[in-house]
N, C-alpha and C positions, 0 to 999 in steps of 0.2 A: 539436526540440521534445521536451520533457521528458513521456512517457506515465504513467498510474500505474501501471503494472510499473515503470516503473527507480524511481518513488520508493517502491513496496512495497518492491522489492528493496535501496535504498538503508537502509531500515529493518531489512530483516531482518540484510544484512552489519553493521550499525553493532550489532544487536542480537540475537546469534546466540543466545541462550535462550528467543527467539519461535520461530523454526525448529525447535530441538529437542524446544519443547514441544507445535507441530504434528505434527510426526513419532510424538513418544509419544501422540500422540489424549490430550493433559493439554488440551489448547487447540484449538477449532475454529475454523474457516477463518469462521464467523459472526460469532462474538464477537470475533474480531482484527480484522476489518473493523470494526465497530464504534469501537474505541475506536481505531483508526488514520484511521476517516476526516476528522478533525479537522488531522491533520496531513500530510495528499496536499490540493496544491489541484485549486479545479478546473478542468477540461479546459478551455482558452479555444477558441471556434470561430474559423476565420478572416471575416474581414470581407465579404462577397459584396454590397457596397453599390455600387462600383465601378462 
């Protein structure tokens, strides 16, 4: 199952000038979530109907 750390992380590796510009405090960890959450889906539950 695909978590969204590996699809943050699949984002940040794909787009290392997000990383760099959290690291220099140019970009917080709010406003990256923001315009990232559009492209992480989301978390499916499993079915407990069973």
């Amino acid at each position: 199952m695909k978590t969204i750390a590996n699809c943050v992380e699949e984002i940040l590796v794909s787009q290392p000038f997000l990383e760099d510009a959290l690291t220099r405090n140019i970009l917080n960890y709010s406003a990256l979530s923001e315009e990232l959450k559009d492209s992480i889906p989301a978390p499916t539950l499993p079915d407990n109907t069973g």
